[in-house]
C-alpha positions in Angstrom: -10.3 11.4 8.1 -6.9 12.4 6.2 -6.4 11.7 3.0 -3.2 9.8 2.0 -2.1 12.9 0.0 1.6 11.3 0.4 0.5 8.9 -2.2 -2.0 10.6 -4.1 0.7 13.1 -5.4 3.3 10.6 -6.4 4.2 9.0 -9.6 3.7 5.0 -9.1 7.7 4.7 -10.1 8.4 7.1 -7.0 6.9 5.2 -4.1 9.2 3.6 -1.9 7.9 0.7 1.1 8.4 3.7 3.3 5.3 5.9 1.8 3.2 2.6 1.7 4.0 1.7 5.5 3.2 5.8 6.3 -0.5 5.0 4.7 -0.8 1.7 6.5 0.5 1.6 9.9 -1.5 4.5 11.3 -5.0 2.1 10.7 -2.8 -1.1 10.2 -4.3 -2.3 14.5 -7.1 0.0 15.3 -8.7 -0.4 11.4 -7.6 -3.6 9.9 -10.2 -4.6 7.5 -10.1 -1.2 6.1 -6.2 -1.4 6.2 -6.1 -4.9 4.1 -8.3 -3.3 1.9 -6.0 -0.5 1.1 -3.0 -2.6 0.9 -4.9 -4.8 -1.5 -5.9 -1.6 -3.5 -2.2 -0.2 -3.6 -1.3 -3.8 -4.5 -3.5 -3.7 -7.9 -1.8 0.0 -8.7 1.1 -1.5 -8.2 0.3 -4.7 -10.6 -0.9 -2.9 -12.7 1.7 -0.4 -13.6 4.2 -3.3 -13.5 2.1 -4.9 -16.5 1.8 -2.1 -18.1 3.8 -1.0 -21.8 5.3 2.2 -19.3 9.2 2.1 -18.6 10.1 -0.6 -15.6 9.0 1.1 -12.4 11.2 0.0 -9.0 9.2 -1.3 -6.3 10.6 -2.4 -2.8 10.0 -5.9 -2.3 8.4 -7.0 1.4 6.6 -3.6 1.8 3.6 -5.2 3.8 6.2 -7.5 5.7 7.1 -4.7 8.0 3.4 -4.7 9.7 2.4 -7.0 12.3 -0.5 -9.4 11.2 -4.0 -8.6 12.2 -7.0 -11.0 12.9 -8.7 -12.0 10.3 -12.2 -11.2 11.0 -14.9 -13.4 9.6 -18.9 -11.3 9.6 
């Protein structure tokens, strides 16, 4: 499986909604518990860097609002 290398190589500052949508919506129908749980995960990078003592970082606001919702399914 391909890594998300257009992440993986970018400063947390330089990652627009369009790089996290370009992760997501490839596995965002097909994979979704494994796509929730990489949103989530990109989530706490992002949280984290925002709480951090580094200079402000800009995030787009809504990135997970451009992906249809998926089941939730309950094992």
């Amino acid at each position: 499986m391909p890594r998300s290398r257009g992440l993986c190589k970018r400063r947390v500052d330089e990652i627009a909604s369009a790089h996290v949508l370009k992760v997501l919506e490839p596995i965002w129908t097909t994979k979704p518990e494994t796509a929730r749980r990489v949103k989530q995960r990109i989530g706490v990078v992002f949280d984290w860097a925002l709480a951090s003592p580094a200079p402000p970082i800009r995030l787009s606001a809504g990135r997970a609002h451009c992906l249809e919702r998926t089941p939730v399914s309950r094992a």
